[in-house]
C-alpha positions as CSV (number, residue, x, y, z in Angstrom):
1,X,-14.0,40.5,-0.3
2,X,-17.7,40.2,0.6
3,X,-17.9,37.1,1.3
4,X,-16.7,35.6,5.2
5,X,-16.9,31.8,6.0
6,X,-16.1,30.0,9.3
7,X,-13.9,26.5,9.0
8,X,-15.1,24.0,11.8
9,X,-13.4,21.3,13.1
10,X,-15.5,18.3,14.8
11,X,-12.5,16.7,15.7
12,X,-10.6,15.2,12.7
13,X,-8.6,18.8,11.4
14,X,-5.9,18.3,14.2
15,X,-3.7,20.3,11.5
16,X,-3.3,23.4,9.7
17,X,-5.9,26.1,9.3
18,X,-4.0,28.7,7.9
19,X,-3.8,32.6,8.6
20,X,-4.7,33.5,4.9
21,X,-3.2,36.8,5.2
22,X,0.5,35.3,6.4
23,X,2.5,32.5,5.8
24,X,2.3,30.3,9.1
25,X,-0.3,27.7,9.9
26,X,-1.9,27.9,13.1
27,X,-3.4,24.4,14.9
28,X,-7.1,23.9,15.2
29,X,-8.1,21.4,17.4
30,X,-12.3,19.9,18.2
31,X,-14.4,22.8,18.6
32,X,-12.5,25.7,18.1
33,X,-13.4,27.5,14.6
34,X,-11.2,29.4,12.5
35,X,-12.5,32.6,10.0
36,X,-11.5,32.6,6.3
37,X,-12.4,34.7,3.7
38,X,-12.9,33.7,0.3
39,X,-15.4,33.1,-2.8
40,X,-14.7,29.3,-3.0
41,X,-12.7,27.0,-0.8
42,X,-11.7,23.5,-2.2
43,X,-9.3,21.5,0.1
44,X,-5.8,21.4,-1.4
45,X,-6.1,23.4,-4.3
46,X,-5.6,27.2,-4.6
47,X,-8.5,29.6,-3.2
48,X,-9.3,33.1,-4.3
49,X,-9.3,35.5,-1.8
50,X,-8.9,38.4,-4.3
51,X,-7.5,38.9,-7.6
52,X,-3.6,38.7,-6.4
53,X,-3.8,36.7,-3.4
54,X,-4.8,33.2,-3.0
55,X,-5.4,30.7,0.0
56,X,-5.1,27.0,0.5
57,X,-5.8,24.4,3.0
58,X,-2.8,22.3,3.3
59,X,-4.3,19.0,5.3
60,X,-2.4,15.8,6.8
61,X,-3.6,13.7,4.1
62,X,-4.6,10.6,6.1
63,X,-6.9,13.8,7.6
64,X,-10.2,15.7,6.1
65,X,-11.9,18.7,6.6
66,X,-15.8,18.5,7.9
67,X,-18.5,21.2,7.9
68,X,-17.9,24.2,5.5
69,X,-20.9,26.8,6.0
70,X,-21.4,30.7,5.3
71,X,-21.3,31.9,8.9
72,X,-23.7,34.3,7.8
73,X,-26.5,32.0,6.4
74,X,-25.7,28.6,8.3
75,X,-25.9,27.1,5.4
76,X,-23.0,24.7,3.8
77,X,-23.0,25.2,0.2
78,X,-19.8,22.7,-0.3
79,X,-20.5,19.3,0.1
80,X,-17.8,17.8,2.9
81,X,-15.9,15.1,1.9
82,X,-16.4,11.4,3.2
83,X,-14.9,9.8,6.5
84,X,-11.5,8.2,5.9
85,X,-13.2,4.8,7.0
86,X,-11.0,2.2,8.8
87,X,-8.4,2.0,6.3
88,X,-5.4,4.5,5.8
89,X,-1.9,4.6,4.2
90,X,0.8,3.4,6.7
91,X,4.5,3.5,6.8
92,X,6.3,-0.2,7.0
93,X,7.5,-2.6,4.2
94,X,4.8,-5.6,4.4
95,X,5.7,-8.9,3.1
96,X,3.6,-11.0,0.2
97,X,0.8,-12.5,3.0
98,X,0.7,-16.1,0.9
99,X,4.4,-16.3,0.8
100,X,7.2,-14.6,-1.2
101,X,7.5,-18.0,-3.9
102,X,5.4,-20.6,-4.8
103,X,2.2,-21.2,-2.4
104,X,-0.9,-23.3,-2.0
105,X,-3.6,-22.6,-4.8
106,X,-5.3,-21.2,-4.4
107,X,-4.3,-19.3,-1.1
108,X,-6.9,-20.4,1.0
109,X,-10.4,-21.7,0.4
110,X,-12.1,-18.5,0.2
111,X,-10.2,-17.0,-2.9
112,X,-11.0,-18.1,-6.1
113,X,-8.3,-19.6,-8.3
114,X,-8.5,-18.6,-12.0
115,X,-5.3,-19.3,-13.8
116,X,-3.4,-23.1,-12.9
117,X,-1.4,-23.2,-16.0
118,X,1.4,-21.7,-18.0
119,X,0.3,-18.9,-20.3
120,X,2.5,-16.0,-22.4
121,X,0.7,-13.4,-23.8
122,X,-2.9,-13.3,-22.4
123,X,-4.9,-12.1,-19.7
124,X,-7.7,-12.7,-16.9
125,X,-11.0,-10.6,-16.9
126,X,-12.1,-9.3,-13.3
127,X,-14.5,-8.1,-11.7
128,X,-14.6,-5.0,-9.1
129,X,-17.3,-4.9,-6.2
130,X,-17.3,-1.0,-6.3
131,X,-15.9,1.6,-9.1
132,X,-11.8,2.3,-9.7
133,X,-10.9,5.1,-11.2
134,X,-8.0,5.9,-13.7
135,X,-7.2,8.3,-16.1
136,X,-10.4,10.0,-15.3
137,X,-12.8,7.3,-15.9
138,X,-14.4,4.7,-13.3
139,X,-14.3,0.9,-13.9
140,X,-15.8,-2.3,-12.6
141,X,-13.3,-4.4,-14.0
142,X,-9.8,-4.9,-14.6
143,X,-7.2,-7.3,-16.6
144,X,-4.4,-9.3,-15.0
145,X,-1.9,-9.4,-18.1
146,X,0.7,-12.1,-18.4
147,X,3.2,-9.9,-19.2
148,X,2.6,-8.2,-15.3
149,X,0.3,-5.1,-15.9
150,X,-2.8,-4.4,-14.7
151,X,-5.2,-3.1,-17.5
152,X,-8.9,-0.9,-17.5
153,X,-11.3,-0.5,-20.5
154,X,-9.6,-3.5,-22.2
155,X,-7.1,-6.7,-21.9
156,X,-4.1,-6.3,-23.1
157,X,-1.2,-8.8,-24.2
158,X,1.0,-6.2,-25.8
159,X,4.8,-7.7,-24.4
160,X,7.6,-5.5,-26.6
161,X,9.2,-2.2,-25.8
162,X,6.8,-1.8,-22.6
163,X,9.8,0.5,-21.3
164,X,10.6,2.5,-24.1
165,X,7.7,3.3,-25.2
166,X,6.4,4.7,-22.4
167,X,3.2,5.1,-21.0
168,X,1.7,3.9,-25.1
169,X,1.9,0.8,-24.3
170,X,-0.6,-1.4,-24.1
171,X,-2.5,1.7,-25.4
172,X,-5.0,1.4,-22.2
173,X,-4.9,2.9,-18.8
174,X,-2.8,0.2,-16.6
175,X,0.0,0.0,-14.3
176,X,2.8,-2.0,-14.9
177,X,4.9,-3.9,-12.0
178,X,7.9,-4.8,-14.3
179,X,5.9,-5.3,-17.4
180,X,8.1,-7.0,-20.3
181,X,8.0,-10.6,-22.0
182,X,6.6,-12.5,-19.0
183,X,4.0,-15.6,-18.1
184,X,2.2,-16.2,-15.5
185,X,1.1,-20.0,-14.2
186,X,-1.0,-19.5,-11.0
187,X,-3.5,-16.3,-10.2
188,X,-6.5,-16.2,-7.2
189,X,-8.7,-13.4,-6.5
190,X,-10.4,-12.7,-3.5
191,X,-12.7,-10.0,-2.4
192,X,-13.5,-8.5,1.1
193,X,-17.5,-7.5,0.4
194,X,-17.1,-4.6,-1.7
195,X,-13.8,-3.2,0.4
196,X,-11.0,-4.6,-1.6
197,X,-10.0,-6.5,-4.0
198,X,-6.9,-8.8,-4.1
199,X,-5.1,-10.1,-6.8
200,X,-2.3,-13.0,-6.6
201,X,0.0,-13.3,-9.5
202,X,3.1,-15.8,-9.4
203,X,4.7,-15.5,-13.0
204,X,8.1,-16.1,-14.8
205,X,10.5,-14.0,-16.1
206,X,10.2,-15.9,-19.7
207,X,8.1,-16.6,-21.9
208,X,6.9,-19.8,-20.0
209,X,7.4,-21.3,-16.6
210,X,6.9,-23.9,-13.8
211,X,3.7,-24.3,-12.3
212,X,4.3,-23.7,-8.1
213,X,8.4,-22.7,-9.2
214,X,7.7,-18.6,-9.8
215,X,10.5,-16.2,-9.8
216,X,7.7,-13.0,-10.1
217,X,5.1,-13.3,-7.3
218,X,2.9,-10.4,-6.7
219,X,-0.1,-9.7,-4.1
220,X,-2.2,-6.8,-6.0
221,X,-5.2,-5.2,-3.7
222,X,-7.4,-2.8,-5.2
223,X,-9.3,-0.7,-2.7
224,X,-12.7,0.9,-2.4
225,X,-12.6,4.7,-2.6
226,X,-15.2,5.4,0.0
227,X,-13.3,3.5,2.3
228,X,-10.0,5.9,1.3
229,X,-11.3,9.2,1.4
230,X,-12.6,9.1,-1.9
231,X,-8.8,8.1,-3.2
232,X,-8.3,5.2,-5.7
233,X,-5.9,3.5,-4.3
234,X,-3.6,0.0,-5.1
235,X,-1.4,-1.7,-2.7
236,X,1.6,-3.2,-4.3
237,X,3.0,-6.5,-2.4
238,X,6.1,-7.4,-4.2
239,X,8.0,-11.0,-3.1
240,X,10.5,-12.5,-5.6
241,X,11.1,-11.3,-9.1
242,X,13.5,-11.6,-11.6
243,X,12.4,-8.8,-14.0
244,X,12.6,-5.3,-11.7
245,X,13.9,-3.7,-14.6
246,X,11.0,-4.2,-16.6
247,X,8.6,-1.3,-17.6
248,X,7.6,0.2,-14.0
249,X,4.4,2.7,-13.8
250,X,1.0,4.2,-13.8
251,X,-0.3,5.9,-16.7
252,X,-3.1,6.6,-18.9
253,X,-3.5,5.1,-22.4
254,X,-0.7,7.9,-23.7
255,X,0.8,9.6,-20.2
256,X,3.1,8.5,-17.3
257,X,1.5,9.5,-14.1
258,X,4.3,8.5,-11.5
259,X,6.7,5.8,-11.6
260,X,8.9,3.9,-9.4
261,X,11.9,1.8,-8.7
262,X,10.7,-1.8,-8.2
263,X,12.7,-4.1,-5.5
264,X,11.9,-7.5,-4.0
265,X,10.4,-8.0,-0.6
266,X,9.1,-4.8,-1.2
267,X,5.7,-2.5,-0.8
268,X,4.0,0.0,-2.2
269,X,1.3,2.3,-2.1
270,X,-0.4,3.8,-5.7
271,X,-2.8,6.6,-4.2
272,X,-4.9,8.7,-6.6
273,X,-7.2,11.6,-6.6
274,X,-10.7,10.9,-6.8
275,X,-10.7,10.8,-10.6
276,X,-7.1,8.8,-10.6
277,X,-5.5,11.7,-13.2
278,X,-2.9,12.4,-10.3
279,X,-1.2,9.6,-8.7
280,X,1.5,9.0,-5.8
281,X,3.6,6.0,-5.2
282,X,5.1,5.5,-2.0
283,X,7.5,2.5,-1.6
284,X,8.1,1.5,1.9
285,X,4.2,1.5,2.8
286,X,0.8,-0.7,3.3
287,X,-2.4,-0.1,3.8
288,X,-3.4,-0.7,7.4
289,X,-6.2,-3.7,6.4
C-alpha cells in the first residue's frame, strides 16, 4: 500500500467512516478527519486496499461524503458528489394531493390538462425540464400509457400479458403501476421549474370509463437528480384502484429491476442510481416536497 488518503467531513458524514482494517464503524462528526488507505475510493462500492482485502464506505443514504484529497499532495483527484438539495426520501404514507377519486381538471390552474376523454390503448407524449435516467440512458421525455405504465425512448399501448411476460413488455424501459387492459379519461401535468415533474392519471379498470367516475387515480412525480443526490427518483401516489394485481415494476426494455406489492391509499418511493440500472422501491414513503 503506497498510497494514504485522509476522508473529511464538513459536516454532512454524521455516520460511518470505517476502520478498514476491522469490522466496526467508528462516527465522524464536522471537522474531525479520518485516515484510509487505498488506490481508489468510490462511496458504496468495494475499495481495494490490497489484493485480498477490500474497504467500503457504507453512508446513511439521505447523507454524502465531501472533500476526498491525497493528504500528501492536497489535491482531490475524485470529484465529490452534489449536495442532497432540499428534497430527500421520508418515511410516512402520503395521500393523492388532488383527491383519492375523481377531482377538478385540471387540478388547479397552473397544471396543464392534456387528456379530457376516454381513451384504451394510447398514450400522452411529455416533456421533462431536466434528464431522467433509466436503464442506463437519460431522457427528456416520457409516455403516460393508458394501460398505467410509464414509458422512455418510445410510447407504448402494448395491454396483454403485461404480468407474465415480464419486464418484455412494452419492449421499452417503463414502470408499470398495475399495468393491464386499462383507460384512462383525465391526465394534467404540472412542473415545478426544472425540480419535478407531476403526472395525474385517473383511469378505469376496463377498457373504457366515465369521465370524473375513476376507479385508478394516480399522482406520478418525477424528480430532478441534482436535487436527489444525483438519484433518479419517482414518487408513486396511489388513491383508488381496481387493478392492484396488474403487472407491478421497474424494468428495462428486457429486465425487472425491483418490484412491488401495489395497495390503495398508498406511497411509494422508486429511487435509482445515477444511471437508473439499480433501483429501490420503498412503500410507505414520500418525498419531503
Amino acid at each position: 500500500m503506497n498510497t494514504v488518503g485522509r476522508l473529511r467531513s464538513d459536516g454532512v458524514l454524521f455516520t460511518n467512516l470505517f476502520d478498514e482494517f476491522s469490522s466496526p464503524s467508528r462516527n465522524v462528526g464536522m471537522d474531525q478527519y479520518g485516515v484510509f488507505y487505498s488506490n481508489t475510493l468510490k462511496e458504496g462500492e468495494f475499495s481495494e486496499l490490497g489484493s485480498s482485502t477490500p474497504m467500503r464506505i457504507v453512508n446513511n443514504k439521505d447523507l454524502r461524503v465531501y472533500n476526498y484529497f491525497d493528504e500528501l499532495t492536497g489535491v482531490s483527484n475524485v470529484i465529490p458528489p452534489g449536495p442532497i438539495g432540499s428534497y430527500s426520501i421520508i418515511s410516512g404514507t402520503k395521500a393523492p394531493i388532488y383527491g383519492a377519486g375523481g377531482g377538478t381538471y385540471p387540478p388547479t390552474a397552473s397544471w396543464t390538462g392534456i387528456q379530457n376523454v376516454s381513451a384504451d390503448d394510447a398514450f400522452l407524449t411529455i416533456n421533462l425540464p431536466f434528464t431522467f435516467s433509466i436503464a442506463g440512458v437519460g431522457y427528456t421525455q416520457t409516455f403516460m400509457g393508458s394501460n398505467t405504465y410509464l414509458t422512455f425512448s418510445a410510447g407504448a399501448i402494448e395491454y396483454g400479458n403485461l404480468g407474465t411476460l415480464g419486464a418484455t413488455r412494452p419492449p421499452v424501459p417503463k414502470f408499470h403501476f398495475g399495468s393491464a387492459d386499462n383507460s384512462y379519461q383525465r391526465v394534467s401535468r404540472f412542473a415545478s421549474g426544472t425540480d419535478y415533474q407531476r403526472i395525474r392519471y385517473e383511469g378505469t379498470a376496463a377498457t373504457s370509463g366515465t369521465v370524473g367516475s375513476p376507479n385508478i387515480v394516480l399522482e406520478i412525480t418525477l424528480f430532478n437528480p441534482s436535487l436527489m443526490g444525483n438519484r433518479n427518483v419517482l414518487e408513486l401516489l396511489v388513491g383508488n384502484h381496481n387493478r392492484t394485481n396488474g403487472a407491478r415494476m421497474v424494468a428495462s426494455s428486457t429486465t425487472q429491476y425491483a418490484t412491488y406489492t401495489l395497495s390503495t391509499n398508498q406511497s411509494y418511493v422508486f429511487e435509482g442510481n445515477s444511471d437508473g440500472t439499480s433501483w429501490t422501491i420503498y412503500t410507505g414513503y414520500n418525498v419531503n416536497y
